[in-house]
C-alpha positions as CSV (number, residue, x, y, z in Angstrom):
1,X,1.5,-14.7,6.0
2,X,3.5,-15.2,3.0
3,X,2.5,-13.4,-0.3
4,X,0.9,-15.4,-2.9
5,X,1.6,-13.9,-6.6
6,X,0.5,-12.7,-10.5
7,X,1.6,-11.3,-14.1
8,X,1.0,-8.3,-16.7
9,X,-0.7,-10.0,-19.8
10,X,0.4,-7.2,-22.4
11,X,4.0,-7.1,-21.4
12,X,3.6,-3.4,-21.1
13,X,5.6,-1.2,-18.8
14,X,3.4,1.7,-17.2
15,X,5.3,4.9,-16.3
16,X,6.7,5.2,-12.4
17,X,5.2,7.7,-10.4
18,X,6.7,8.8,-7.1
19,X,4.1,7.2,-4.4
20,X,1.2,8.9,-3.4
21,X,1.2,9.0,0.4
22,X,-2.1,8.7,0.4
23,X,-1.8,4.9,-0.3
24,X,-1.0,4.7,2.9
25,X,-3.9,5.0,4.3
26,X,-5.2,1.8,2.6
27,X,-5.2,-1.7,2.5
28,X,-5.5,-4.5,0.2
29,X,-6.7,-8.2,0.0
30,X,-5.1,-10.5,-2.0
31,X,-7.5,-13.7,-2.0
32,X,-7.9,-17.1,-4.5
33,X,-9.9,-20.3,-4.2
34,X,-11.7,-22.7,-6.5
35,X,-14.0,-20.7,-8.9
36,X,-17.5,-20.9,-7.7
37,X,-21.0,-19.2,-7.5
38,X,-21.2,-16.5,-5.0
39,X,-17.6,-15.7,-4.3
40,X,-17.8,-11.6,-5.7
41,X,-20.9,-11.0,-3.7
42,X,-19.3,-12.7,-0.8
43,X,-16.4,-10.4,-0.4
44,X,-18.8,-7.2,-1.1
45,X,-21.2,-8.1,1.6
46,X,-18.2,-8.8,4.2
47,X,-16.9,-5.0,3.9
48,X,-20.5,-3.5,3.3
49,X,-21.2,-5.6,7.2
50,X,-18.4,-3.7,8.1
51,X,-19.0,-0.2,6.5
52,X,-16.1,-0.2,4.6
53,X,-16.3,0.9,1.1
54,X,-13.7,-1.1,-1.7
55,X,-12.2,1.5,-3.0
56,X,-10.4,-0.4,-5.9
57,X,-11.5,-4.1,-7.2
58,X,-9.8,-6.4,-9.8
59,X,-10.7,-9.7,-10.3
60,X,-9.2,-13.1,-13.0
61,X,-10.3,-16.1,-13.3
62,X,-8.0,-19.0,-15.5
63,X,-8.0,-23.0,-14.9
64,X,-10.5,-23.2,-12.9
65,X,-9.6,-21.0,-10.1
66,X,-10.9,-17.3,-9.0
67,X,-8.3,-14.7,-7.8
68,X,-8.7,-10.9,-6.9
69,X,-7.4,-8.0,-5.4
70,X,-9.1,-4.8,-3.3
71,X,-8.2,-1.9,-2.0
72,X,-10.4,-0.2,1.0
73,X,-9.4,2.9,2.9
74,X,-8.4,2.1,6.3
75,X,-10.1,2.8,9.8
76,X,-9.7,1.6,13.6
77,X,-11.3,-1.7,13.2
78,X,-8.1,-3.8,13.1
79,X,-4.9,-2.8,14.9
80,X,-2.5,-4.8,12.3
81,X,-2.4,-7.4,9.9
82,X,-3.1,-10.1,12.2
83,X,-6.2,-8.7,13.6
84,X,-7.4,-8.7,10.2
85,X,-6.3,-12.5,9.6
86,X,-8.2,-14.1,12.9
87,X,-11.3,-12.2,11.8
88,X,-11.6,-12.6,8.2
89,X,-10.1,-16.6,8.6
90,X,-13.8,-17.7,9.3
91,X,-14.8,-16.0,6.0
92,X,-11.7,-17.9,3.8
93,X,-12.4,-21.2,4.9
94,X,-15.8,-21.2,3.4
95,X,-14.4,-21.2,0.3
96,X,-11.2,-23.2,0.9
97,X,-9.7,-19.5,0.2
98,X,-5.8,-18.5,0.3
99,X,-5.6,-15.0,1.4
100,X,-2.9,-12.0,2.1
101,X,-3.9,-8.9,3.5
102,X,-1.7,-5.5,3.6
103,X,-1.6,-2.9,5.5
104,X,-0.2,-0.1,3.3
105,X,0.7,2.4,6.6
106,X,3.0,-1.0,7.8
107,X,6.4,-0.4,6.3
108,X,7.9,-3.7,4.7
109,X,11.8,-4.4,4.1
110,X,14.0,-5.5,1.9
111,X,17.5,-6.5,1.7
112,X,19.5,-6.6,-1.1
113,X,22.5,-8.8,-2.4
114,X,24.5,-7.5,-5.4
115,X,28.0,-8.7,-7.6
116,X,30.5,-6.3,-9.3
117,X,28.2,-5.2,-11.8
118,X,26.2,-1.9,-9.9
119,X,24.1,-1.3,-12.5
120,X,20.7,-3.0,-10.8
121,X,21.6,-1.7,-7.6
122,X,22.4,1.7,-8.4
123,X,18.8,1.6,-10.3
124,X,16.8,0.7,-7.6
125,X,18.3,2.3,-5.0
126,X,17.7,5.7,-6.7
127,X,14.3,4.7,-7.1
128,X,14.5,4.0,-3.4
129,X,15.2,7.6,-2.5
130,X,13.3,9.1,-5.4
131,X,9.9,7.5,-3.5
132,X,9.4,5.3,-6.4
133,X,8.1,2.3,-4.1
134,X,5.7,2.0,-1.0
135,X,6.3,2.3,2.4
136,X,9.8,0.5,1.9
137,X,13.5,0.7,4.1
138,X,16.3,-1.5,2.3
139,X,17.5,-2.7,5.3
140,X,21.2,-3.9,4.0
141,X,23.5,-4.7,1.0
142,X,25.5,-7.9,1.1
143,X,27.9,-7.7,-1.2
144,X,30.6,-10.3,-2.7
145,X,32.5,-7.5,-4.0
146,X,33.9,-4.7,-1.9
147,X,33.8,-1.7,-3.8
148,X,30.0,-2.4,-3.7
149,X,30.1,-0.3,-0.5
150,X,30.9,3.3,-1.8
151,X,27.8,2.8,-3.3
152,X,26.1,1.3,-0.4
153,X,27.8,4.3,1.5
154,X,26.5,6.9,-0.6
155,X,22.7,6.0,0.5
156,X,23.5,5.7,4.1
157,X,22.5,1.6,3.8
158,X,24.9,-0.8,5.9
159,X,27.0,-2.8,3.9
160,X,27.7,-6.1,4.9
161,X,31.0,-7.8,2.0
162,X,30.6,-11.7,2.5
163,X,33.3,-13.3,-0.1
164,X,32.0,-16.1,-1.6
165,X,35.4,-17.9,-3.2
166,X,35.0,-21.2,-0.4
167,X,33.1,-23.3,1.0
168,X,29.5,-22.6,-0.2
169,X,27.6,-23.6,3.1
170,X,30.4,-21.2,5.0
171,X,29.7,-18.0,3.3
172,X,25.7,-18.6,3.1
173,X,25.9,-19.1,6.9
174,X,27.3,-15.7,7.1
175,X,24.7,-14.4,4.9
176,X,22.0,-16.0,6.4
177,X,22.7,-14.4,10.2
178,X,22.8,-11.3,8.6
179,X,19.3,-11.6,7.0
180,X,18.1,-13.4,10.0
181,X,19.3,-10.5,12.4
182,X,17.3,-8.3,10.1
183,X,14.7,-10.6,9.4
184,X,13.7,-8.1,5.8
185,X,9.9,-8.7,4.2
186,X,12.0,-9.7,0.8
187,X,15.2,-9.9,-0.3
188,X,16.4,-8.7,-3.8
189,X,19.3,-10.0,-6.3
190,X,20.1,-7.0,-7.8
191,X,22.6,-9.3,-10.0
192,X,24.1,-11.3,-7.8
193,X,26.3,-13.9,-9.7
194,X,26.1,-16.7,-7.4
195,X,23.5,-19.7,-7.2
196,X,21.8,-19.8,-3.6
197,X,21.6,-23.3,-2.2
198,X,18.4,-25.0,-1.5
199,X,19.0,-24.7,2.2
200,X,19.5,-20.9,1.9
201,X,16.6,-20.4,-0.3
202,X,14.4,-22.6,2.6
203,X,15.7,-21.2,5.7
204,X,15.8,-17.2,4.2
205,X,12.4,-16.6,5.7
206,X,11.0,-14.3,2.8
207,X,10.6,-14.6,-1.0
208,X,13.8,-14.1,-3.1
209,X,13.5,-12.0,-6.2
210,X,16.0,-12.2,-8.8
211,X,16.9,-10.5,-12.1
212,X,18.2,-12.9,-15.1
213,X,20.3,-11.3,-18.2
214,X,18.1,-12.9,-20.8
215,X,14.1,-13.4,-21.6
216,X,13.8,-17.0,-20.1
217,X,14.6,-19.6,-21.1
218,X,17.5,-18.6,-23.0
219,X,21.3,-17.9,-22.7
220,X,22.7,-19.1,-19.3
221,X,26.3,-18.1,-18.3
222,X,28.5,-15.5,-17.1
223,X,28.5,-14.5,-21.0
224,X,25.0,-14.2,-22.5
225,X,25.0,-11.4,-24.6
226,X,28.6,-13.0,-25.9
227,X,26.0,-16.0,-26.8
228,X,23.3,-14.2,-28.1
229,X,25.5,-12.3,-30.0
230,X,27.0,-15.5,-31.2
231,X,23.4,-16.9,-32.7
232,X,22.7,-13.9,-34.2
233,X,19.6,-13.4,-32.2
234,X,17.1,-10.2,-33.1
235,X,15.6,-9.5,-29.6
236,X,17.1,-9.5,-26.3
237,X,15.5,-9.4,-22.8
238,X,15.3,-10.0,-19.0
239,X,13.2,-11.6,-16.8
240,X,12.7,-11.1,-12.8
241,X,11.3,-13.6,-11.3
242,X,10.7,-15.7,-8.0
243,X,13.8,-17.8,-6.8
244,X,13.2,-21.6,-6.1
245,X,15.3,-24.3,-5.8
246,X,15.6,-25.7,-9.3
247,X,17.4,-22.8,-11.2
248,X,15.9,-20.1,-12.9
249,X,12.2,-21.9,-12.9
250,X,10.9,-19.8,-10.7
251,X,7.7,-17.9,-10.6
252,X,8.3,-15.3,-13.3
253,X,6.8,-11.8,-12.3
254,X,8.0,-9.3,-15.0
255,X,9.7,-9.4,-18.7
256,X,10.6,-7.1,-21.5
257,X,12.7,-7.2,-24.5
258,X,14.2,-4.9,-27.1
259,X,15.5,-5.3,-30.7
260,X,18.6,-5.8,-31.9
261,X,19.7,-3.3,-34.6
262,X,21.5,-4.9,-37.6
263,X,25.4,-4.3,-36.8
264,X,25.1,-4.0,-33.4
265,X,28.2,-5.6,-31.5
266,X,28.2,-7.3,-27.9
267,X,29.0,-4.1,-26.3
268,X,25.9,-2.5,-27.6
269,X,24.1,-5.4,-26.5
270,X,25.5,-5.5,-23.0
271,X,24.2,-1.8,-22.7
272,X,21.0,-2.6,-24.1
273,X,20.6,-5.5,-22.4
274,X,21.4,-4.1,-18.3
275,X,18.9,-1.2,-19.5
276,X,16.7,-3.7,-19.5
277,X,17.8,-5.9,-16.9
278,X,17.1,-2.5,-14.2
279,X,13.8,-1.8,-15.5
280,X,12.3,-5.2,-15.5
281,X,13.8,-5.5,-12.1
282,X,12.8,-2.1,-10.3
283,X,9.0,-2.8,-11.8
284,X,8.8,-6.4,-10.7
285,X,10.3,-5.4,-7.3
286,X,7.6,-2.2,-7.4
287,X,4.6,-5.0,-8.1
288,X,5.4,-7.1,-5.3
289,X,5.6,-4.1,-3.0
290,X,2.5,-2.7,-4.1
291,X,1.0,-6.2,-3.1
292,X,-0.1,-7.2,-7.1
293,X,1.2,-10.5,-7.2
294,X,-0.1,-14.0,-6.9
295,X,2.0,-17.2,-7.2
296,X,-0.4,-20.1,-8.3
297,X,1.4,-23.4,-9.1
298,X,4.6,-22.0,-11.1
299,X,3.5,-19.1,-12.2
300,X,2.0,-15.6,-11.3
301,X,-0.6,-13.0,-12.5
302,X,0.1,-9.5,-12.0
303,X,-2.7,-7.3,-10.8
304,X,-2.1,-3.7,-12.3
């Protein structure tokens, strides 16, 4: 099933810690409905039937509607995913429930598409090797820019260079049967400067996760921090977020910002802002991973 996803209400970044292989031996429940009497004691009772004990339990409610998250160590009861889905399907539709379990030993994948500026990249595919996120393979770079693949080369990832100066529908249908041969749990724009098509963002097969150069909504552009620099502004940010069709409206899943010092010129500001651009990124990719996000309507809440 396809995720549904949440975000952090204090903006606040926690440390990484290399993963705990550990985690692997659980599994977690995303799960929202209508708020209603009943629903907490529901979910208890179902694994207590089942002698499993939730190890972890979070739970929000806003507008109306009830969302959580759980964690339980695993056993032999279900064989994958899906076994879990037919049997706890019965339990859902009593409440009119959207549900999305995880099996934490089940490896997910990711692709990744990147531009001429490395800098997200290079950030999350050290974190890649470093063991930063769970259970993961980045299955392939595409890349509009060739020297991308030294870099692509360096972590043993196949590196796929798609030029994108024609015919838009062309070059995404050379994209596309390279994420459909691979068929990846996500896909990542680790700065990729060029606006997907509806039809590519419909027919991908997995969420898209993107990184923008400015706290949204704000500077648009090949030039932001030129822009922002040009205002005069006193914070600049990033924000990673969901990819839909209508530009940059997605889902947003992670933010941060930092302030400008007086005197500081574009350059400093273009540092500044890709050290933020990679750490808003890499967390909002390691959230989604970690199976703590929730999409409701347009936006999401991030279960820490």
């Amino acid at each position: 099933m396809t995720p549904t996803i949440f975000g952090n209400p204090h903006g606040e970044f926690m440390p990484f810690a290399t993963v705990d292989s550990n985690n692997q031996n659980l599994a977690s429940l995303l799960f929202s409905c209508v708020d209603q009497v009943g629903i907490i004691a529901a979910l208890a009772n179902y694994f207590s039937e089942r002698d499993l004990n939730i190890s972890r339990y979070a739970e929000y409610t806003d507008d109306g509607h009830f969302f959580s998250r759980l964690e339980w160590p695993m056993n032999d009861r279900w064989e994958d995913e899906s076994a879990f889905e037919v049997e706890f399907a019965s339990m859902a539709a009593h409440y009119n429930a959207r549900f999305d379990v995880r099996f934490m030993s089940q490896q997910q994948t990711i692709g990744l598409f990147a531009s001429k500026q490395p800098h997200a990249l290079i950030e999350i595919l050290n974190k890649y090797e470093a063991n930063f996120f769970p259970n993961i393979e980045v299955s392939f770079i595409i890349g509009n820019y060739q020297p991308m693949q030294k870099i692509a080369d360096r972590h043993g990832i196949p590196f796929f260079f798609v030029p994108t100066d024609g015919d838009t529908a062309a070059y995404e249908r050379k994209q596309l049967d390279i994420v459909h041969r691979y068929k990846p749990d996500y896909l990542g724009l680790a700065r990729y400067m060029k606006v997907l098509s509806e039809n590519f963002i419909d027919t991908a097969g997995c969420p898209i996760i993107n990184i923008h150069h400015s706290f949204l909504p704000s500077f648009v552009g090949a030039k932001p921090y030129q822009m922002a620099y040009d205002r005069g502004v006193k914070l600049i940010g990033a924000t990673s977020h969901f990819v839909t069709a209508e530009l940059d409206q997605g889902p947003i899943i992670e933010q941060d910002v930092a302030r400008v010092a007086p005197g500081a010129s574009v350059q400093d500001m273009v540092k500044m802002g890709r050290d933020i651009e990679q750490k808003v990124f890499a967390h909002a990719l390691l959230k989604v991973l970690e199976h703590k996000a929730i999409v409701h309507k347009n936006r999401t809440i991030i279960f820490n």
